[in-house]
Rosetta silent file (secondary structure, phi, psi, omega in degrees, C-alpha in Angstrom):
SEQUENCE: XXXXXXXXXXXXXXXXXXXXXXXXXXXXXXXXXXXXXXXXXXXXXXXXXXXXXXXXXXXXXXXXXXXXXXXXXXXXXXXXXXXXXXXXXXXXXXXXXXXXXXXXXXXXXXXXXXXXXXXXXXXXXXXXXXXXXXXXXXXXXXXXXXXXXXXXXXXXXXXXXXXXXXXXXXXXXXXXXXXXXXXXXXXXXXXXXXXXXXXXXXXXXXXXXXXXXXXXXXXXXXXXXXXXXXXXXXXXXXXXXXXXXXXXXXXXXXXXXXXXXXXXXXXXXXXXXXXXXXXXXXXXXXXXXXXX
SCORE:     score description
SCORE:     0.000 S_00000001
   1 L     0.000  145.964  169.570    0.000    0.000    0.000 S_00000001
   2 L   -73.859  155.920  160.851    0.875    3.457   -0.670 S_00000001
   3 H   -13.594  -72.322 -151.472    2.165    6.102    2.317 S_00000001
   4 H   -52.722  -58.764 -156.050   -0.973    8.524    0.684 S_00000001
   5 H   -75.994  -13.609 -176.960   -3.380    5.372    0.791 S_00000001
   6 H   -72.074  -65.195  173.556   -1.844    4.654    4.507 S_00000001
   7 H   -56.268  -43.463 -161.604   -2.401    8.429    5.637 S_00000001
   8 H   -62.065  -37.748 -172.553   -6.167    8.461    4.054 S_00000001
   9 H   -64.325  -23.432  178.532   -7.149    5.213    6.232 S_00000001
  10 H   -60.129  -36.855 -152.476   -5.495    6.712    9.409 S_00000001
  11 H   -68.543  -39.716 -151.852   -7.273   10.127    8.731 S_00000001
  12 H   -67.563  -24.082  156.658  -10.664    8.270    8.076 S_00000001
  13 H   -43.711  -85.983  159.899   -9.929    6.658   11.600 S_00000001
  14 H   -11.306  -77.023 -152.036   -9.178    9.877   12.921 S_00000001
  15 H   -62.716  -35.707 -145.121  -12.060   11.440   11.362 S_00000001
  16 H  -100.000  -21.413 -176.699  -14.753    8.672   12.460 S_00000001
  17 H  -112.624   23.489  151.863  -13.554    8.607   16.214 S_00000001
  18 H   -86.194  -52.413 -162.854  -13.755   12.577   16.470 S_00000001
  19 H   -77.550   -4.635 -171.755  -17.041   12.700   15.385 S_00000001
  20 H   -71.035  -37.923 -172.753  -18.052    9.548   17.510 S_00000001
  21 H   -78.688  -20.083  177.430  -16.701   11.660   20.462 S_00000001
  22 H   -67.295  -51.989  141.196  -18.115   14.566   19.259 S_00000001
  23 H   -19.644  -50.092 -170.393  -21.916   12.496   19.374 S_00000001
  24 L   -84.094   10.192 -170.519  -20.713   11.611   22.875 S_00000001
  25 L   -82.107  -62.277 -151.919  -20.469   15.318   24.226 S_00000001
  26 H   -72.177   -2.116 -178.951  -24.036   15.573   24.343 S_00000001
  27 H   -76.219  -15.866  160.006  -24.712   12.731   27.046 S_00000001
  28 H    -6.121  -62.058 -128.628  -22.826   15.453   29.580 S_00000001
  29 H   -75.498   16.902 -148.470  -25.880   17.500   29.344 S_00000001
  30 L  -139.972 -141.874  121.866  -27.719   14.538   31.371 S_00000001
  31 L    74.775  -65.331  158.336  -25.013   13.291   33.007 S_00000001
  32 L   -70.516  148.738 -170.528  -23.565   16.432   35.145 S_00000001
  33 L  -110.734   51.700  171.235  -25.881   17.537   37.307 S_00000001
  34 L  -116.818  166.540  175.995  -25.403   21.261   36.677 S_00000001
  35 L   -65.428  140.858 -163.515  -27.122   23.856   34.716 S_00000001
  36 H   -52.712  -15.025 -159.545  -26.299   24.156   30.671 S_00000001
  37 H   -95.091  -53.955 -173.651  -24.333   27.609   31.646 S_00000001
  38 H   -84.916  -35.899  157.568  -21.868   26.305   34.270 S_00000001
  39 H   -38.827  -53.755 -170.874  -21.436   22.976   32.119 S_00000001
  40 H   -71.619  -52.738 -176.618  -20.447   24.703   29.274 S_00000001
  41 H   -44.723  -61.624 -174.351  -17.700   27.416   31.571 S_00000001
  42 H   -46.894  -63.906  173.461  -16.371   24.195   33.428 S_00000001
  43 H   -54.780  -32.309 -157.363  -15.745   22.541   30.017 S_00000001
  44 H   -78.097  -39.137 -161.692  -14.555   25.382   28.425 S_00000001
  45 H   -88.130   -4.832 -164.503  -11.708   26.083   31.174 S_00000001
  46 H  -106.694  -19.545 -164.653  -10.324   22.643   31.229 S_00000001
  47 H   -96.348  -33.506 -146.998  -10.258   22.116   27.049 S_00000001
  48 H   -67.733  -62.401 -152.720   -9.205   25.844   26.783 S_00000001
  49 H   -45.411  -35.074 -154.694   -5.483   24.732   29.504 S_00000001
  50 H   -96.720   38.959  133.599   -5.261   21.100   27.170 S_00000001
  51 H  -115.132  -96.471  167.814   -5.492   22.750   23.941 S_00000001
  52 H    21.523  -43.961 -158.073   -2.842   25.570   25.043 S_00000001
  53 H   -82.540  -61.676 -174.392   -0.791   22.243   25.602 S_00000001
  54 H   -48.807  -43.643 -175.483   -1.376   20.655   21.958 S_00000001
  55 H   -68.905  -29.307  139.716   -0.522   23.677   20.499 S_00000001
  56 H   -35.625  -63.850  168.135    2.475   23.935   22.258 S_00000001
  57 H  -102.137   -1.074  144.073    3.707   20.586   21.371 S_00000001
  58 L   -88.607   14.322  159.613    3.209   20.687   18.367 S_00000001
  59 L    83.978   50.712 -175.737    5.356   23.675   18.386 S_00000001
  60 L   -88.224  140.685  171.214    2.647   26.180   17.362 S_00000001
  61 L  -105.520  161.474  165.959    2.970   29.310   18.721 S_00000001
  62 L   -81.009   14.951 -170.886   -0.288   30.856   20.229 S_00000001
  63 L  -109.451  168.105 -160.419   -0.161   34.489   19.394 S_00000001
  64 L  -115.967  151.688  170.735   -2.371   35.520   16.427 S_00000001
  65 L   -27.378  -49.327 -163.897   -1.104   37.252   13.172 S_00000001
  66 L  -164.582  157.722 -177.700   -2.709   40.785   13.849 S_00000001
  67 L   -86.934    2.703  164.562   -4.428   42.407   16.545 S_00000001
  68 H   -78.090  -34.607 -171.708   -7.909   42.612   14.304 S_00000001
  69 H   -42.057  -56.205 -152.736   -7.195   38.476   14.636 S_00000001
  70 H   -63.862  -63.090  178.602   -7.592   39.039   18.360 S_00000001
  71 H   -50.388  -27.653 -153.180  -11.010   40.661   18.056 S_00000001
  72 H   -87.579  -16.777 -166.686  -12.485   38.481   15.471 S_00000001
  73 H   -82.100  -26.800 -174.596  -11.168   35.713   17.979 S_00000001
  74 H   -90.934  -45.317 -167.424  -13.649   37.494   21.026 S_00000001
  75 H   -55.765  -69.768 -150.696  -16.531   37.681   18.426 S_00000001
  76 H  -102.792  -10.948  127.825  -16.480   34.202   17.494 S_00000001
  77 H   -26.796  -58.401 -170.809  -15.500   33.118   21.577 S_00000001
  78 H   -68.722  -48.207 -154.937  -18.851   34.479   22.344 S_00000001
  79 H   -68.728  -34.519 -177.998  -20.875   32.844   19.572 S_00000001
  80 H   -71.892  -17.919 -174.293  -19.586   29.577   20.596 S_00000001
  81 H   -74.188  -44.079  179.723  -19.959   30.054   24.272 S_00000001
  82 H   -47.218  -78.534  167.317  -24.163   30.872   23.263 S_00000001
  83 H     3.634  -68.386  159.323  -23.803   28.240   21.245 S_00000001
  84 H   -93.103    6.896  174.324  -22.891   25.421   23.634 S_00000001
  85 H  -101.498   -6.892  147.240  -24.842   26.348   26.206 S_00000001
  86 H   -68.594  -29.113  162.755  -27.599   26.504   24.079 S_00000001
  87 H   -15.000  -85.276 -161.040  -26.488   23.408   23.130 S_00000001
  88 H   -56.685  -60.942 -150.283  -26.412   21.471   26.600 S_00000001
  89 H   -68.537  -45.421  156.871  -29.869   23.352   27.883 S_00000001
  90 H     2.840  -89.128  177.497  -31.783   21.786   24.512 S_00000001
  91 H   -62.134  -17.521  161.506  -30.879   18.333   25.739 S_00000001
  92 H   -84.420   -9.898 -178.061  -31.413   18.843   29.645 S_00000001
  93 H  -120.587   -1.928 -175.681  -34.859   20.162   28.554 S_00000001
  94 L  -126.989  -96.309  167.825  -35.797   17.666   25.631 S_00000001
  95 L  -164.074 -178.366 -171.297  -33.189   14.583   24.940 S_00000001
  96 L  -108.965   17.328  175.333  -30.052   13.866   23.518 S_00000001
  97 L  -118.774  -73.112 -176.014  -31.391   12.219   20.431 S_00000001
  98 H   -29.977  -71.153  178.144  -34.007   15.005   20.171 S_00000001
  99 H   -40.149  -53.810 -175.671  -31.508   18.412   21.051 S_00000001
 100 H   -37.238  -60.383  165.588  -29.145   16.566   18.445 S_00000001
 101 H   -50.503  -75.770 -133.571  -31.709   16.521   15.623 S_00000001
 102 H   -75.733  -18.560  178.912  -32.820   19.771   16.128 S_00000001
 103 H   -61.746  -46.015 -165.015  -29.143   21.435   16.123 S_00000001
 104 L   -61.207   21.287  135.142  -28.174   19.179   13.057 S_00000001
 105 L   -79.009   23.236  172.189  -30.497   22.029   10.982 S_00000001
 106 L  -130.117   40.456  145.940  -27.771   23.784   10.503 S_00000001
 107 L   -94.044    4.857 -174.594  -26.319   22.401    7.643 S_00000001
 108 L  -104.064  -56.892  159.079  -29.156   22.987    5.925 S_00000001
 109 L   -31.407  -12.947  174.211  -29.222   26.861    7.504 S_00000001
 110 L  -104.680  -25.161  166.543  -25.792   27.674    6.321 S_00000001
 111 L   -64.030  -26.348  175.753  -26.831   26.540    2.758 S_00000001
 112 L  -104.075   -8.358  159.672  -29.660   28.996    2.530 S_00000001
 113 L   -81.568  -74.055  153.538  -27.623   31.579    4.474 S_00000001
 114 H    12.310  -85.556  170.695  -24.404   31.511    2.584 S_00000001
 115 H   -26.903  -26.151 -164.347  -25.664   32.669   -0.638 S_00000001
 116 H   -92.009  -26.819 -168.816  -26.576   36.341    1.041 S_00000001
 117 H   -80.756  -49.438 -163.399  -22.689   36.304    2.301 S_00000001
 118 H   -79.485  -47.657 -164.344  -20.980   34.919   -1.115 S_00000001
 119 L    91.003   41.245  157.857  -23.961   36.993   -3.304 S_00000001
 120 L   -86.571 -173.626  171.750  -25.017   33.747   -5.333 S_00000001
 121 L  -104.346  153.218  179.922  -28.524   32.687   -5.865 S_00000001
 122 L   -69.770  147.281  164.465  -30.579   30.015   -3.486 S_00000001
 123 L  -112.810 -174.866 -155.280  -31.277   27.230   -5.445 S_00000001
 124 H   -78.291  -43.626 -162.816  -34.668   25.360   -5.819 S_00000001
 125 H   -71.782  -30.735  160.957  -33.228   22.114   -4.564 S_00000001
 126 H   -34.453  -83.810  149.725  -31.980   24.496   -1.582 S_00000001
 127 H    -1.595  -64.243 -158.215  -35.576   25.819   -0.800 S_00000001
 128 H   -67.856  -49.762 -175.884  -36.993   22.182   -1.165 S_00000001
 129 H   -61.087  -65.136  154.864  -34.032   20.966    1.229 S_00000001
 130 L   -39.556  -23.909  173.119  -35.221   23.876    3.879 S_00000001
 131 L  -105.991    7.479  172.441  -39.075   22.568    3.953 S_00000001
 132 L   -82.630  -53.361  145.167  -37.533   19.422    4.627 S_00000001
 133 H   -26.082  -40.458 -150.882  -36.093   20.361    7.517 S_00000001
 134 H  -114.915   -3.363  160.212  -38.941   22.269    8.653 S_00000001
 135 H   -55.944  -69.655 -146.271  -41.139   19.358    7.565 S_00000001
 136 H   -89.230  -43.204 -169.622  -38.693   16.879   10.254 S_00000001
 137 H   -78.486  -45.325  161.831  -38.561   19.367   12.877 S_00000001
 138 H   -24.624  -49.139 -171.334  -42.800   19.553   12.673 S_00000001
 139 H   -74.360  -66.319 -153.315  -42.677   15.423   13.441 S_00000001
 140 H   -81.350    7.109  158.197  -40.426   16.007   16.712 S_00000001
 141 L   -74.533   90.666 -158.055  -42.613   18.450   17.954 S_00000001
 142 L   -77.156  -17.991  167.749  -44.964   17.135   20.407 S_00000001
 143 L  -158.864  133.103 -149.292  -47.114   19.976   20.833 S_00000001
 144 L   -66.024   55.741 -158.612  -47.307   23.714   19.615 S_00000001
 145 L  -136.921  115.640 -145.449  -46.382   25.058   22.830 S_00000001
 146 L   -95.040   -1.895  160.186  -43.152   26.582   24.026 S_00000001
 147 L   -54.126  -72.427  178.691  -44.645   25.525   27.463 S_00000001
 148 L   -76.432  175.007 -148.255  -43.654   22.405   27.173 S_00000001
 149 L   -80.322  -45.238 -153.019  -40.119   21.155   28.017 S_00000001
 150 L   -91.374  -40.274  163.888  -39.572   19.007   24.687 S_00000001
 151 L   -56.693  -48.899 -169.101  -40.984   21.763   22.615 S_00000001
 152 L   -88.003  -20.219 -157.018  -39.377   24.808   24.136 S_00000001
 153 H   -73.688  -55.180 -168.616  -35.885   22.225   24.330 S_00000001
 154 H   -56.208  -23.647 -163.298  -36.313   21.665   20.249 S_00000001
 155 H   -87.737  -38.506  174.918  -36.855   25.430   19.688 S_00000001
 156 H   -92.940   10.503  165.821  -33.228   26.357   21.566 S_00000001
 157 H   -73.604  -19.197 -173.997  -31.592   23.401   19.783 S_00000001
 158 H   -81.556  -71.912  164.188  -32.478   25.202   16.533 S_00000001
 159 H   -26.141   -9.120 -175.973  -31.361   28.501   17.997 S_00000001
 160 H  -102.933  -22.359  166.315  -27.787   26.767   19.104 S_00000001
 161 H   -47.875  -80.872 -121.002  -28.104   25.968   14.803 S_00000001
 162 H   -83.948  -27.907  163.898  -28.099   29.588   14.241 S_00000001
 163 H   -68.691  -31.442  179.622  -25.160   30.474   16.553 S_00000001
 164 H   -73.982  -34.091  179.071  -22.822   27.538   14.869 S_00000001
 165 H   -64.371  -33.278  156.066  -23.923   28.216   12.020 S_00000001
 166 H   -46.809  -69.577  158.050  -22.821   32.003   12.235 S_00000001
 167 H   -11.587  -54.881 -168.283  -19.646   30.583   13.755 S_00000001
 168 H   -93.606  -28.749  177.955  -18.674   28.602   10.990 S_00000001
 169 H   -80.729  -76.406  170.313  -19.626   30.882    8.194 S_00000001
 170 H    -5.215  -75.895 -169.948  -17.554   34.031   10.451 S_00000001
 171 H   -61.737  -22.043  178.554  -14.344   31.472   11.144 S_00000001
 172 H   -61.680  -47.209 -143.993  -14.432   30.485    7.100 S_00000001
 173 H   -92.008  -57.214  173.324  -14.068   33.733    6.074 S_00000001
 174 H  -107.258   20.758 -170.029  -12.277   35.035    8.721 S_00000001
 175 L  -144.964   28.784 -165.430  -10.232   32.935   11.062 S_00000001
 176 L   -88.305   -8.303 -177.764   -9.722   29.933    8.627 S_00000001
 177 L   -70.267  -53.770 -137.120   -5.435   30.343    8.629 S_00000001
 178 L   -87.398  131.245 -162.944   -5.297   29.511   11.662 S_00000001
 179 L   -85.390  165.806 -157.253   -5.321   25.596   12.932 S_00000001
 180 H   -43.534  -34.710 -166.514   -8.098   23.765   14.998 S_00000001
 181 H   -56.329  -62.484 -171.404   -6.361   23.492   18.120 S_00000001
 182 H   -82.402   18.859  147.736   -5.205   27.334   18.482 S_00000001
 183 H   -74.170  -54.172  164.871   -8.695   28.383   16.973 S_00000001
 184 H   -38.006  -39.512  165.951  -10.276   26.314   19.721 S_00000001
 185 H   -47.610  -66.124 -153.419   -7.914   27.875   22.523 S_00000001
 186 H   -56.886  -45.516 -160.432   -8.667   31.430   21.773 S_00000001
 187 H   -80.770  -36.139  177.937  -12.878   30.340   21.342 S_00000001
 188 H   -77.635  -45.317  157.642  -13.005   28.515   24.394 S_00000001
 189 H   -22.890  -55.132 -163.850  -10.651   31.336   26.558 S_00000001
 190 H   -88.701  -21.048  152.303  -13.189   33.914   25.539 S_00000001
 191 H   -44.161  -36.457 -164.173  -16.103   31.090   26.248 S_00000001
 192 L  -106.636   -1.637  162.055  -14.598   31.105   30.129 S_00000001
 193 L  -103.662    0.365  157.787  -14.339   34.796   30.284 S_00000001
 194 L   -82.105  -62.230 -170.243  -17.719   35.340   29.018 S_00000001
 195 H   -78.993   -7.435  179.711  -19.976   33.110   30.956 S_00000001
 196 H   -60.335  -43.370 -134.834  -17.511   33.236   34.607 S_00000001
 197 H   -94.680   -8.615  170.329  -19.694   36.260   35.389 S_00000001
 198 H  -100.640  -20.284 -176.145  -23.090   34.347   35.698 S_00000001
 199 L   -24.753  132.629  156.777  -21.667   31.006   36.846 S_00000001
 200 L   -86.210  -36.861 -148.710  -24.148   29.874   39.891 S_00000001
 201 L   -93.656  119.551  162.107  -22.101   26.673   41.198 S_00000001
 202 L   -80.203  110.274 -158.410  -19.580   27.171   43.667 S_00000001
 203 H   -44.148  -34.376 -170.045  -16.634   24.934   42.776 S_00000001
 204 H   -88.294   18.550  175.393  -15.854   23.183   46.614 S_00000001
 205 H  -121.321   24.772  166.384  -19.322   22.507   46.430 S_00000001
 206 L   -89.884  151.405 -169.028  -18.766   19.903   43.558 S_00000001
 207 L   -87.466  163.487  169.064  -18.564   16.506   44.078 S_00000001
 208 H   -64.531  -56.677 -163.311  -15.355   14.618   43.103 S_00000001
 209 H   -89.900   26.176  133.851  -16.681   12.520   41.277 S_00000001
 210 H   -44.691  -61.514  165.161  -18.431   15.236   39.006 S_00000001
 211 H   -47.776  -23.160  172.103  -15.000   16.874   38.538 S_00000001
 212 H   -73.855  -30.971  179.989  -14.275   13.616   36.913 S_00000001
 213 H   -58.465  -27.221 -166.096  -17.368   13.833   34.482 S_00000001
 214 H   -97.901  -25.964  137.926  -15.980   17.608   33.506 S_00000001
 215 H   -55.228  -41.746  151.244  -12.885   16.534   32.849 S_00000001
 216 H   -46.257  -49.192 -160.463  -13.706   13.480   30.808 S_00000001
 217 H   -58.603  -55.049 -173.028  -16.099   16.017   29.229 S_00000001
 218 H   -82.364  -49.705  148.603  -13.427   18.772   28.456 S_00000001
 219 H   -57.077  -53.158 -143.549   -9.861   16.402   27.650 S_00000001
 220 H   -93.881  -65.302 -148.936  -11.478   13.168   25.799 S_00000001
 221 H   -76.304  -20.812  157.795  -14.714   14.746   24.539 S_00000001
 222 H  -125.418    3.404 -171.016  -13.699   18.447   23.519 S_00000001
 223 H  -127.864  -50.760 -169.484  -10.011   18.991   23.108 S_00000001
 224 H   -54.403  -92.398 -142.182   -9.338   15.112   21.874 S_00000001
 225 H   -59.568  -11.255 -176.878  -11.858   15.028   18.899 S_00000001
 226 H   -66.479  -45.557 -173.948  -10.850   18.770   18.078 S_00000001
 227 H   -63.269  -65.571  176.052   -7.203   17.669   17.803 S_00000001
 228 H   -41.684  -42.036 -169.365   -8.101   14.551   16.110 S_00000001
 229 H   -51.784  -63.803 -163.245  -10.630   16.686   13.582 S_00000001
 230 H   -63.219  -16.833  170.533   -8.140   19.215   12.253 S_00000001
 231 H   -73.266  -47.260 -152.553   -5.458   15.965   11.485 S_00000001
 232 H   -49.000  -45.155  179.301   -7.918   14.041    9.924 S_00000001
 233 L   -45.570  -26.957  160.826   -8.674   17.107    7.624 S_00000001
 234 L   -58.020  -43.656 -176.321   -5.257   17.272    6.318 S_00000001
 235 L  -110.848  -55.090  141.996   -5.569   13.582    4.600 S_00000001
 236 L    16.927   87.875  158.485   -9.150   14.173    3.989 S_00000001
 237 L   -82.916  129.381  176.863  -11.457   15.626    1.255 S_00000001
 238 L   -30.891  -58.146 -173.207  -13.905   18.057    2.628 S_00000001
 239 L   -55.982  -28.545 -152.209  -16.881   16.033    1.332 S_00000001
 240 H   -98.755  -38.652  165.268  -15.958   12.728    3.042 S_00000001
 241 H   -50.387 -104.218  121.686  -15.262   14.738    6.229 S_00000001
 242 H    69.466  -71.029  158.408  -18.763   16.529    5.708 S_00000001
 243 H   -74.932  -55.484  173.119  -20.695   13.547    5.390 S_00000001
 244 H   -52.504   -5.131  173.698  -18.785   11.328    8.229 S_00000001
 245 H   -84.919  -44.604 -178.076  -19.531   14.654   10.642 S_00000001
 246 H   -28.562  -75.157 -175.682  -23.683   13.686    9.660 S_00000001
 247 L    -9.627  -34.103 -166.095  -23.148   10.741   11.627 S_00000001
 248 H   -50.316 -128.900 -147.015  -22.768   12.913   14.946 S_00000001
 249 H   -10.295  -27.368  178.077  -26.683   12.810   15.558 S_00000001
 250 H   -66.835  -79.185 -145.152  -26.612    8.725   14.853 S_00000001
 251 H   -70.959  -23.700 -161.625  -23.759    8.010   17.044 S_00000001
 252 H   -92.923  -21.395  177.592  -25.214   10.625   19.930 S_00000001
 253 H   -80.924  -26.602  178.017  -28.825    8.724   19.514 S_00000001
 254 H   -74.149  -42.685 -160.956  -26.805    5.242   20.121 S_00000001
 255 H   -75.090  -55.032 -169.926  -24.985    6.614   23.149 S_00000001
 256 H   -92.348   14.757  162.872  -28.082    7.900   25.211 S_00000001
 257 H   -72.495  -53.652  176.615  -30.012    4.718   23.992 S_00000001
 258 H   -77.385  -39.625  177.656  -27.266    2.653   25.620 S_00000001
 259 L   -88.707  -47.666 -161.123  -26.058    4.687   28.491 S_00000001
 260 L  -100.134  -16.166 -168.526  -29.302    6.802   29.380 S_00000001
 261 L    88.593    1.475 -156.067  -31.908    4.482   28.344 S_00000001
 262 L   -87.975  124.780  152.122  -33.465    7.238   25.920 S_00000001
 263 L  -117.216  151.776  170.253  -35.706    5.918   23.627 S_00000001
 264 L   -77.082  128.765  161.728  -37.397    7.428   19.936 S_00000001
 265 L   -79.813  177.925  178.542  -40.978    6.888   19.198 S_00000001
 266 L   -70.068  -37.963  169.968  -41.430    6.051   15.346 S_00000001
 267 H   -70.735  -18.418  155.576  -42.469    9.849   14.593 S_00000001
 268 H   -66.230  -15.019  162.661  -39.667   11.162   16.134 S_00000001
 269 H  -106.314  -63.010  163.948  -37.120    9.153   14.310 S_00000001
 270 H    32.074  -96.832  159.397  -38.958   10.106   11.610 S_00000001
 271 H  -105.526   36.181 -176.451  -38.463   12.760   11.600 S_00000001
 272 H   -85.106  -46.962  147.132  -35.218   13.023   12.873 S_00000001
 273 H   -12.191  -73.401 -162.455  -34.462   10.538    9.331 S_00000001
 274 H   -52.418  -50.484 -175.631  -35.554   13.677    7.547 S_00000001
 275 H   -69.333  -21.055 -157.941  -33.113   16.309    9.085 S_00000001
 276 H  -103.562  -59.523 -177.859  -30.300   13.941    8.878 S_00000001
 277 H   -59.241  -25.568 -169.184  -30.864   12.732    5.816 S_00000001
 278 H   -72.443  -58.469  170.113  -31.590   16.327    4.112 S_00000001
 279 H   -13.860  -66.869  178.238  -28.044   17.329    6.181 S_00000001
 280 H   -69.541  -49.026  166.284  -26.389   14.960    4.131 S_00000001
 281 H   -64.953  -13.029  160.191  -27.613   15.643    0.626 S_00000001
 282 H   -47.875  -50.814  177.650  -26.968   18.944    1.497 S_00000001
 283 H   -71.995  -41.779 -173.422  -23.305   18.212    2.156 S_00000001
 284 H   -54.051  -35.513 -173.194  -23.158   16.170   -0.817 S_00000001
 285 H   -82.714  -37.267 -169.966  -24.588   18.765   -3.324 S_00000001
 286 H   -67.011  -37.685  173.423  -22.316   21.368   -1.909 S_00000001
 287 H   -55.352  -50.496  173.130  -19.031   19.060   -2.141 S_00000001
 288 H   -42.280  -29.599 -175.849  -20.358   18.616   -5.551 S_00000001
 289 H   -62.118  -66.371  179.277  -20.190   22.329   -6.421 S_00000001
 290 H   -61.445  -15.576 -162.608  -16.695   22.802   -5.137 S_00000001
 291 L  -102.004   -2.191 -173.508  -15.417   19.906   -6.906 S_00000001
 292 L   -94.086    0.000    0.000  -16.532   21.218  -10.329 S_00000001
């Protein structure tokens, strides 16, 4: 076998046991027994020290380019700190199969967003691919009422869409030099210097073996698959990365089946089928674009 064919099977390792840990982030939200706000802060200060480290040994330095870097670096800090804490409170207020689905609209939200950023046109299969979504999200809805828990959970998992998806269009354009690790540092830093000022939990009032859960949470489950992402990406074509990220919601529906006990009724996988599947032809048609 060639080196090249040697590197692609490593990355596609790589690649398949980031996003499985990436799937495995969201049983946390169930699984610490704090609020989505101090979860996210806790995690944030422990991934921020161990990605400082990676960056480090691989003999990166951590200073930024230009001192605009440094702002665009607070901007896009913030969105992710909304971001996972909408994240977390989604799945503490719905499920971890459910919260999952409803974030994973926002590969279909950056396809119909995009276009107003680049100045292209939407296309029809775009449109169709958006009422698909909103079609999928309709099935896990159990009733039209932000009153309930499952309802109101699915409504800030979409909202936790619209900050990554901001994220990710913002870091393409403008933080894209710069590699996963020390992108991650800077976003999580400004994650633990945003949200410290509401934290409720007083740390000596944690249990030990919580502190183990936030550290699991913050080394294996956020700094690990981060590290792991940005090699795989290197041996990688964007589409095969793209689609094997889809997966997250699959792997994260498996996890709190087996570990929480979480089960899907048939309309709720459903439609969950729909957003996931739409996700992917999304990624597919887009790969398709670039490759032309």
């Amino acid at each position: 076998m060639s080196p090249n064919h040697d590197k692609k099977q490593s990355g596609l390792l790589e690649l398949h046991l980031a996003v499985l840990l990436f799937g495995g982030t969201a049983l946390f939200s169930k699984l610490i027994p704090l609020n989505a706000l101090d979860i996210t802060l806790l995690r944030c200060v422990v991934a921020a020290i161990v990605l400082a480290l990676i960056v480090k040994a691989s003999q990166n330095k951590l200073r930024l380019g230009s001192t605009k870097d440094y702002f665009i670096a607070v901007g896009l800090g913030v969105i992710v700190s909304l971001h996972w804490v909408t994240y977390f409170a989604s799945m503490q207020l719905s499920s971890v199969a459910i919260g999952m689905i409803a974030f994973f609209t926002y590969p279909v939200m950056t396809v119909l967003v995009e276009p107003f950023i680049t100045g292209n046109r939407i296309k029809r299969a775009d449109i169709a691919s958006g009422l698909t979504v909103l079609l999928g999200v309709i099935l896990l809805i159990p009733e039209a009422n932000l009153g309930n828990d499952v309802t109101l959970g699915i409504a800030i998992g979409i909202l936790s869409a619209v900050f990554f998806t901001a994220r990710n269009l913002l870091h393409k354009r403008y933080f894209s030099a710069y590699s996963g690790p020390q992108a991650m540092f800077y976003q999580t830093g400004v994650a633990v210097l945003f949200l410290a000022p509401w934290h409720t939990v007083e740390l000596d009032q944690i249990e030990q073996n919580v502190w183990w859960l936030i550290v699991l949470l913050g080394v294996v489950f956020t700094a690990a698959p981060h590290a792991l992402f940005t090699t795989a990406l290197r041996h990688l074509s964007a589409k095969t990365v793209s689609l094997v990220s889809c997966l997250q919601p699959f792997y994260g529906a498996v996890f709190a089946l087996i570990i929480l006990g979480e089960n899907l009724d048939l309309k709720t996988a459903f439609g969950g089928f729909l957003v996931v599947a739409t996700a992917i032809f999304e990624t597919q048609q887009s790969r398709k674009a670039l490759d032309r």
